[in-house]
N, C-alpha and C positions, 0 to 999 in steps of 0.2 A: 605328279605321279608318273606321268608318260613319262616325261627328261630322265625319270630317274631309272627306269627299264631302258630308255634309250643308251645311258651313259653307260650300264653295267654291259649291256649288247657289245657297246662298241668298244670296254676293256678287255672281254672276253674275245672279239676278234683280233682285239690286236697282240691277245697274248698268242694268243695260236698263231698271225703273222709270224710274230718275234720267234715261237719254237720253230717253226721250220727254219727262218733263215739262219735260227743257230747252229740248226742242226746242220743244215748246206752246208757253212762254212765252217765248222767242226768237222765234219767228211772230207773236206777240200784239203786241212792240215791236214787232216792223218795222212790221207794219199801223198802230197808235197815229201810230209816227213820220209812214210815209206820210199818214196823215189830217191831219197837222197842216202836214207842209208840202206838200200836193198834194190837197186833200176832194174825196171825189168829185162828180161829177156827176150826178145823178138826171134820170132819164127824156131821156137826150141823145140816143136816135131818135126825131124826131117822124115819125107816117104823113104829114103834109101835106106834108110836106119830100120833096127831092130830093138824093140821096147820087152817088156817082160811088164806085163798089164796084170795087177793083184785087184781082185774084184773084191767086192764089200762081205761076201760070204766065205771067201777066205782062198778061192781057188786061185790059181795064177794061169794065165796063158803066157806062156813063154815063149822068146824069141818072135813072137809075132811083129807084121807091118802094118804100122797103121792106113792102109786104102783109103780111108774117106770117112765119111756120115750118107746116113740114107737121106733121100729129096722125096718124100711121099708129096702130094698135094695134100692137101685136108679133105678128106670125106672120101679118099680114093685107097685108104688100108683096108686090105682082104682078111687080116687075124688079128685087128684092132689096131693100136698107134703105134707104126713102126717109123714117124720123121724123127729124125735127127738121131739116129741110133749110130753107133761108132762100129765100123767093122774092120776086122782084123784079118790077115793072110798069115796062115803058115807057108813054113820053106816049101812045102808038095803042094802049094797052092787053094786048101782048103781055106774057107771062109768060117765068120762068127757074126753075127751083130749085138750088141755088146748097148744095154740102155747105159748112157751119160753116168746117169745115179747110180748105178752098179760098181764105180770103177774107185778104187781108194786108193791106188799108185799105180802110176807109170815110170817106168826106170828103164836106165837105158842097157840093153845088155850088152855084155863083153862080146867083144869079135869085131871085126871089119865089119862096114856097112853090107848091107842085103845088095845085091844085083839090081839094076834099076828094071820097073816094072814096064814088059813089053805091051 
């Protein structure tokens, strides 16, 4: 009776082995695929550049630069989680921080690149 609780234990772990490593290597093609017919793009935010940011509730910030992301430490935000938030500069040098999850396109807008930031 043991062996037989033992045998069922060890098909049921080895099914679960087997779905993950399908699933690994099922993600690996699809990625392979996508690279060959779609490569990515490297370094496709430039700072000199000017984006037109459409946020997920419909507003747009326009013509803005993308400055960076915020570096809080952890336990050290004064008006709750502000790491890794994206903020933006207008042309008069005002700022936004902008959560990650908020943003549904970035586009590049028309015109010459922005002035590099002093």
């Amino acid at each position: 009776m043991q062996a037989w609780w033992a045998t069922l234990a060890s098909v049921v772990v080895l099914l679960i082995v087997y779905g993950v490593v399908r699933s690994h290597l099922t993600d690996r093609k699809k990625r392979s695929w996508q690279r060959k017919k779609l490569p990515p793009v490297p370094d496709f935010f430039d700072r000199a550049r000017r984006y037109n940011v459409v946020l997920s509730d419909g507003r747009v910030y326009a013509r803005v630069r993308l400055a960076g992301v915020t570096d809080v430490p952890e336990g050290q935000e004064l008006l709750g989680h502000w790491g890794n938030m994206l903020i933006v500069e207008w042309p008069d040098g005002r700022r936004a921080m902008i959560r990650p999850g908020a943003v549904r396109c970035v586009e590049e807008a028309d015109g010459p690149p922005a002035e590099p930031a002093g």
